[in-house]
N, CA, C and O atoms as a GROMACS GRO file, in nm:
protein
  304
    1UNK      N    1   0.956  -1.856  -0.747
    1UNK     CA    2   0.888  -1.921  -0.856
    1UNK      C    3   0.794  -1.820  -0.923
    1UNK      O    4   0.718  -1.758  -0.848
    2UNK      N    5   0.790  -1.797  -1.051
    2UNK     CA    6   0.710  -1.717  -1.147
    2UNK      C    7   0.583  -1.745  -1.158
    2UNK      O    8   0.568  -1.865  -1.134
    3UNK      N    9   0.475  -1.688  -1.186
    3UNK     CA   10   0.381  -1.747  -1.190
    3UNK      C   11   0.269  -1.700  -1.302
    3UNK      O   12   0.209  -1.601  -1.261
    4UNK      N   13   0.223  -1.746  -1.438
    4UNK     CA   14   0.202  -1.669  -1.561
    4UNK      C   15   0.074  -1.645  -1.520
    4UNK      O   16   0.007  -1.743  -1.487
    5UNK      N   17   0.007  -1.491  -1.515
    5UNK     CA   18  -0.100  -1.470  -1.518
    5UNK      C   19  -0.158  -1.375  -1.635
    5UNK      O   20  -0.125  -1.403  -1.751
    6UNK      N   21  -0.211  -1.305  -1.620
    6UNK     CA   22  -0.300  -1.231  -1.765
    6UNK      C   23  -0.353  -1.165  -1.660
    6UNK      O   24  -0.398  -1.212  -1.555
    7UNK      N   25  -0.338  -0.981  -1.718
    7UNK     CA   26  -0.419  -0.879  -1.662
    7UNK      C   27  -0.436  -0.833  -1.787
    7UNK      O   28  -0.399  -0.873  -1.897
    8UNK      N   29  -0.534  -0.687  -1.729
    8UNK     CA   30  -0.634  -0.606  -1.851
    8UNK      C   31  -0.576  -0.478  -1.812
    8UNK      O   32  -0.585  -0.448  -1.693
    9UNK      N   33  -0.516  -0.394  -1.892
    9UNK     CA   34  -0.424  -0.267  -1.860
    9UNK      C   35  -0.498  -0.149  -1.972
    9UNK      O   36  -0.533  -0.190  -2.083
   10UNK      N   37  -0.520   0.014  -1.929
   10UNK     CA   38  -0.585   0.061  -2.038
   10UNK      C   39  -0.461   0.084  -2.126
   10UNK      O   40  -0.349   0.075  -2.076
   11UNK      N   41  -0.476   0.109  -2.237
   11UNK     CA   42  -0.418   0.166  -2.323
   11UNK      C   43  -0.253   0.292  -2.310
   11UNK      O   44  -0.138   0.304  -2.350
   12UNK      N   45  -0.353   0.354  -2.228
   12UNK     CA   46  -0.249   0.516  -2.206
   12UNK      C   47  -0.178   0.434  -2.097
   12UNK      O   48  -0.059   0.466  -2.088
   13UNK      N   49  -0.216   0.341  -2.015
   13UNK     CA   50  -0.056   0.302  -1.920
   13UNK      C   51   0.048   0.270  -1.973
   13UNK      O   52   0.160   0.322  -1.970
   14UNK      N   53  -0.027   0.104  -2.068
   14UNK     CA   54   0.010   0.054  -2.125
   14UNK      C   55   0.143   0.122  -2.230
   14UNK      O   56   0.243   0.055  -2.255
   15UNK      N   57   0.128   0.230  -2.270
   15UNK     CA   58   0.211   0.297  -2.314
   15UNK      C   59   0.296   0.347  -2.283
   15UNK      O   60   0.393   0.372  -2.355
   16UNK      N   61   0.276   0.387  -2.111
   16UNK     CA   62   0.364   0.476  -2.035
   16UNK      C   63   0.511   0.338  -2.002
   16UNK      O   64   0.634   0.343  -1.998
   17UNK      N   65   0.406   0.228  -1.987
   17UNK     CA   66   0.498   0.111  -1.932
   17UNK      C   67   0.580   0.091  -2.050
   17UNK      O   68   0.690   0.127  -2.010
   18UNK      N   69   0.593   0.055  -2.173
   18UNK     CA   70   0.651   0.060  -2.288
   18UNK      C   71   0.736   0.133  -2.281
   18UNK      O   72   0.844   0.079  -2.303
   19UNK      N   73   0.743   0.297  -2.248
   19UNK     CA   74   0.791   0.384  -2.273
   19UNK      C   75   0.927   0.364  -2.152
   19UNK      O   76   1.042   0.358  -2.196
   20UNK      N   77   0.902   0.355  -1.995
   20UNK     CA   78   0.970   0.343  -1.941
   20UNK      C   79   1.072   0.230  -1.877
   20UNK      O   80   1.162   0.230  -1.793
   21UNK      N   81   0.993   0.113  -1.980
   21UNK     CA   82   1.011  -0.059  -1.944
   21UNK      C   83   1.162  -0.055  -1.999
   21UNK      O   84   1.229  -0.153  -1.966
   22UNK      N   85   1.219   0.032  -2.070
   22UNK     CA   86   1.380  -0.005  -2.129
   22UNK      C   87   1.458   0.000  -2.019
   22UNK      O   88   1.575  -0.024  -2.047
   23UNK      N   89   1.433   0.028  -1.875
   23UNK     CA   90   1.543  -0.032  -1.797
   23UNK      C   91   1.530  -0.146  -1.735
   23UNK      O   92   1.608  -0.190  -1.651
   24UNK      N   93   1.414  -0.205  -1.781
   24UNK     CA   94   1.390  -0.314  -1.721
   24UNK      C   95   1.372  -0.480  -1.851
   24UNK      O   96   1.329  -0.471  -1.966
   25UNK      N   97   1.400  -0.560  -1.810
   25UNK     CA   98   1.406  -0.693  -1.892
   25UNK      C   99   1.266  -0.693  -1.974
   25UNK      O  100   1.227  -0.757  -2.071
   26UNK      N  101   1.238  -0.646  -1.934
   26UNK     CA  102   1.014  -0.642  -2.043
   26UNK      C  103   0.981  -0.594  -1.926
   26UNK      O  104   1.035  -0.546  -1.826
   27UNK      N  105   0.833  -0.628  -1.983
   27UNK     CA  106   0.701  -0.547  -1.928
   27UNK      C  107   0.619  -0.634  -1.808
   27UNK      O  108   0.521  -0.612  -1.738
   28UNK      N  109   0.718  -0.746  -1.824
   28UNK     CA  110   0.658  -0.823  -1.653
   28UNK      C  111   0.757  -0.783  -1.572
   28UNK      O  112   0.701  -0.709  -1.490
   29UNK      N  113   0.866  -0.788  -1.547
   29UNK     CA  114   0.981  -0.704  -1.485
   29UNK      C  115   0.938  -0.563  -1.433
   29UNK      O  116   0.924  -0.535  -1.314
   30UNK      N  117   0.920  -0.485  -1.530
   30UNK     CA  118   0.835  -0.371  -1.529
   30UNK      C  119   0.776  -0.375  -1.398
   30UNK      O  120   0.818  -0.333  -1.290
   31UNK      N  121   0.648  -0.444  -1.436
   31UNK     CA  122   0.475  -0.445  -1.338
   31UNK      C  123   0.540  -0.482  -1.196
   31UNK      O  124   0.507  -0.426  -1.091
   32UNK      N  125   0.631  -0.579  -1.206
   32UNK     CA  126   0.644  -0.688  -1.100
   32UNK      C  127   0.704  -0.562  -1.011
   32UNK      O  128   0.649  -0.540  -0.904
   33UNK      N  129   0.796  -0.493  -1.046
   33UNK     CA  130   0.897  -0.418  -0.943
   33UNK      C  131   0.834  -0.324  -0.887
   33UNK      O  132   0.840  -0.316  -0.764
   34UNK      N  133   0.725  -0.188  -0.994
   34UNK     CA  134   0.622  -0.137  -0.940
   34UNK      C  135   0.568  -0.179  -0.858
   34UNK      O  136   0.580  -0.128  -0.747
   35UNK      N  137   0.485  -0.294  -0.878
   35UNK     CA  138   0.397  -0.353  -0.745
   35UNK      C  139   0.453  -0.374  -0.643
   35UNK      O  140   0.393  -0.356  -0.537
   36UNK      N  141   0.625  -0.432  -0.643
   36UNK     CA  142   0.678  -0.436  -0.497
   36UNK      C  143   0.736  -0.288  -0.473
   36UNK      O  144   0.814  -0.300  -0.379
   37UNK      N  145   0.736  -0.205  -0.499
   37UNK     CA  146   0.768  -0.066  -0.455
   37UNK      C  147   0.608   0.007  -0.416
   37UNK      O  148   0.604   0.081  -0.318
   38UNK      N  149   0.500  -0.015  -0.485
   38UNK     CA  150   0.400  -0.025  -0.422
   38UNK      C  151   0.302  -0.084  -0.297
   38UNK      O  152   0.235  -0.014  -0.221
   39UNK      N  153   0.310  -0.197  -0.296
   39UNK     CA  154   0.308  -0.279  -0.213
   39UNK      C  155   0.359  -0.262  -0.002
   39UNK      O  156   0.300  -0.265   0.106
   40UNK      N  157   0.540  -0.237  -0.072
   40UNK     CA  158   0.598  -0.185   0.033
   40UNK      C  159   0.556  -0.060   0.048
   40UNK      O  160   0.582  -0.021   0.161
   41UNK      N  161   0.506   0.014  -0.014
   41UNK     CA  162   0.510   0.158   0.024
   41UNK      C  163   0.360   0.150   0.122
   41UNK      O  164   0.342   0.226   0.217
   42UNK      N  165   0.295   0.083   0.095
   42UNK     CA  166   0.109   0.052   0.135
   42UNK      C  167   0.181  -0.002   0.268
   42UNK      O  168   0.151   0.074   0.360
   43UNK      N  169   0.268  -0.108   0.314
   43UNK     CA  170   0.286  -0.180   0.444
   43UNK      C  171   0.384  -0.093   0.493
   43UNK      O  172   0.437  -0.139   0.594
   44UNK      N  173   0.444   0.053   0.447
   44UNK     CA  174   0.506   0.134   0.528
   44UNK      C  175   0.389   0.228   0.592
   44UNK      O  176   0.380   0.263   0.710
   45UNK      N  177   0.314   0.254   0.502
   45UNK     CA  178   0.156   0.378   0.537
   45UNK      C  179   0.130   0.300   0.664
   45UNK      O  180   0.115   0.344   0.778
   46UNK      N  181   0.129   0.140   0.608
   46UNK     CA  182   0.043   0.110   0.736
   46UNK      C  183   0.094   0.104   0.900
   46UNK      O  184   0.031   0.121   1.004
   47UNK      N  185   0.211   0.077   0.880
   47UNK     CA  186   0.270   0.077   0.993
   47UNK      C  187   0.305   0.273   1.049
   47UNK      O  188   0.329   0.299   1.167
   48UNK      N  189   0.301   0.370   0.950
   48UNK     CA  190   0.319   0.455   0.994
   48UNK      C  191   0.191   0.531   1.089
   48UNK      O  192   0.208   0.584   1.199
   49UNK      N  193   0.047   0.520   1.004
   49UNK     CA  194  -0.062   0.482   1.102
   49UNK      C  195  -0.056   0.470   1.179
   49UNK      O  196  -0.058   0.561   1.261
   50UNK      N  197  -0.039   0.284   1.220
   50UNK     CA  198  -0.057   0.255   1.348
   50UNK      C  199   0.081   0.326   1.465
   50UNK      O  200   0.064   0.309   1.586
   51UNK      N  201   0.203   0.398   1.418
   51UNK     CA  202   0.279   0.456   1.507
   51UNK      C  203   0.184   0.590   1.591
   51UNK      O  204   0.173   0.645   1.700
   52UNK      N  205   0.135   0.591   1.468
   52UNK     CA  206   0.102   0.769   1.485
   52UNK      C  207  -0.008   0.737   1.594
   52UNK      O  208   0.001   0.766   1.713
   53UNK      N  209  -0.130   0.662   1.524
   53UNK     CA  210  -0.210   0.613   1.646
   53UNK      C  211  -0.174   0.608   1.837
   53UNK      O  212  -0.240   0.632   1.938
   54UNK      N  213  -0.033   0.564   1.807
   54UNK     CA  214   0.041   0.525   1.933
   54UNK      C  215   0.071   0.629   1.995
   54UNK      O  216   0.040   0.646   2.113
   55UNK      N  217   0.156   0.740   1.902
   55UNK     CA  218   0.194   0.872   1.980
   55UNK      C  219   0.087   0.944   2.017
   55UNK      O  220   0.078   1.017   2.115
   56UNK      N  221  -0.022   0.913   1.907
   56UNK     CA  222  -0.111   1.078   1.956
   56UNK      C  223  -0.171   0.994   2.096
   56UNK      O  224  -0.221   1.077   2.173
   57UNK      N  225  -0.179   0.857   2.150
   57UNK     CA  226  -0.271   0.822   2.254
   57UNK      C  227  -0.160   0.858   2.394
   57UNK      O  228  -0.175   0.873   2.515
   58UNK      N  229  -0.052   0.860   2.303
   58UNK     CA  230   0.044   0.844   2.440
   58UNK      C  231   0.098   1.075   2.455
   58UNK      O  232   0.143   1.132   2.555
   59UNK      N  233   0.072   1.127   2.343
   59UNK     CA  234   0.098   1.258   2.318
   59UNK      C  235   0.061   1.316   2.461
   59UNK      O  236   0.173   1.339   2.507
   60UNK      N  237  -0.029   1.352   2.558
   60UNK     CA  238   0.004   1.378   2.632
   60UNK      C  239   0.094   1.372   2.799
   60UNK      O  240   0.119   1.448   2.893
   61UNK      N  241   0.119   1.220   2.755
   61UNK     CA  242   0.234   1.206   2.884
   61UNK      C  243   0.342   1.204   2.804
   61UNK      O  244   0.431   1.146   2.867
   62UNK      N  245   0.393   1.249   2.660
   62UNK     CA  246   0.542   1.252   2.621
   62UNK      C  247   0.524   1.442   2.600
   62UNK      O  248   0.617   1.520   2.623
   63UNK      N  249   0.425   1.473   2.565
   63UNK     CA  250   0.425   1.641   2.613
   63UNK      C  251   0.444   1.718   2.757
   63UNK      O  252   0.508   1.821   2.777
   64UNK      N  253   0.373   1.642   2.850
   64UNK     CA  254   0.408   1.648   3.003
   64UNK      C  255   0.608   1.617   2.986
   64UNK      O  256   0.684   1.709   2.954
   65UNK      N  257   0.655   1.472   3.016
   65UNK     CA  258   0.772   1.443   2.985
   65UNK      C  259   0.851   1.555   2.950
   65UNK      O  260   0.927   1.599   3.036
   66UNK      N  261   0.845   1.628   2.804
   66UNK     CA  262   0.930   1.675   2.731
   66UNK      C  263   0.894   1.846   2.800
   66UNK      O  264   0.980   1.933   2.787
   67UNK      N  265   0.813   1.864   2.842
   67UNK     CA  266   0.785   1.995   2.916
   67UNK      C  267   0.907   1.970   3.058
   67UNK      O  268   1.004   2.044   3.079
   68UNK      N  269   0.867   1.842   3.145
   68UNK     CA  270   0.941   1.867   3.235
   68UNK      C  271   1.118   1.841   3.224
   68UNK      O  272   1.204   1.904   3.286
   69UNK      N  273   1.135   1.753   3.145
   69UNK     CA  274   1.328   1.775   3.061
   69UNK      C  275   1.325   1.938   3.040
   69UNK      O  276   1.399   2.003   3.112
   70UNK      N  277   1.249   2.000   2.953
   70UNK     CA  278   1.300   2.107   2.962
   70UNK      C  279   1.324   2.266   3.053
   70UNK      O  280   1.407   2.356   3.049
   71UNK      N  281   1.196   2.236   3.132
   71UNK     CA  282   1.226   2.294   3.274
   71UNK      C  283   1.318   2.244   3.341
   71UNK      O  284   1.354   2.335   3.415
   72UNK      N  285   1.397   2.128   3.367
   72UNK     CA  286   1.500   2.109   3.464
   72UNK      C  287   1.617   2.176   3.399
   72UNK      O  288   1.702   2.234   3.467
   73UNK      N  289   1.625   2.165   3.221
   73UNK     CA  290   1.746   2.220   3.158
   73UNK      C  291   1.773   2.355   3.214
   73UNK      O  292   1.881   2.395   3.258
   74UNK      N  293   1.649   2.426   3.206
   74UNK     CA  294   1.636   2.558   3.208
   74UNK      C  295   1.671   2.611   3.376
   74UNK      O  296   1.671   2.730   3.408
   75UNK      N  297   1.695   2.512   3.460
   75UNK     CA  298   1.715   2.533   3.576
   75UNK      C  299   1.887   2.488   3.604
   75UNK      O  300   1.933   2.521   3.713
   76UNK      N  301   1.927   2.455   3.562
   76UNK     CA  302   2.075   2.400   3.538
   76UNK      C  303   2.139   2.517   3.506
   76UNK      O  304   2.260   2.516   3.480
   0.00000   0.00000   0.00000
């Protein structure tokens, strides 16, 4: 479901959106798809964060780990 709202855009976007809105149906089409390519890109950051958070707490028992895989290789 659509939902009609009203924003305040400066000028020089406003233009850029004009300019690049011809592959899209207008200039709500436009905004709308940006924001979900934005949007998703903000709830990918975030989840990439909280991975990273995860490895660096866990980084030294997967550095231990990956030290000892490769000493056994090296013994093979």
């Amino acid at each position: 479901m659509k939902v009609k709202t009203s924003i305040t855009l400066s000028e020089d976007l406003l233009k850029v959106i004009d300019q690049q809105s011809d592959q899209f149906k207008n200039r709500s089409d436009f905004i709308e798809t940006a924001l979900r390519v934005f949007i998703a890109q903000m709830l990918r950051n975030k989840q990439n964060a909280k991975d990273l958070e995860i490895i660096n707490k866990r980084a030294d028992y997967l550095n231990k780990e990956a030290a000892d895989v490769l000493e056994y290789q090296v013994i093979m």
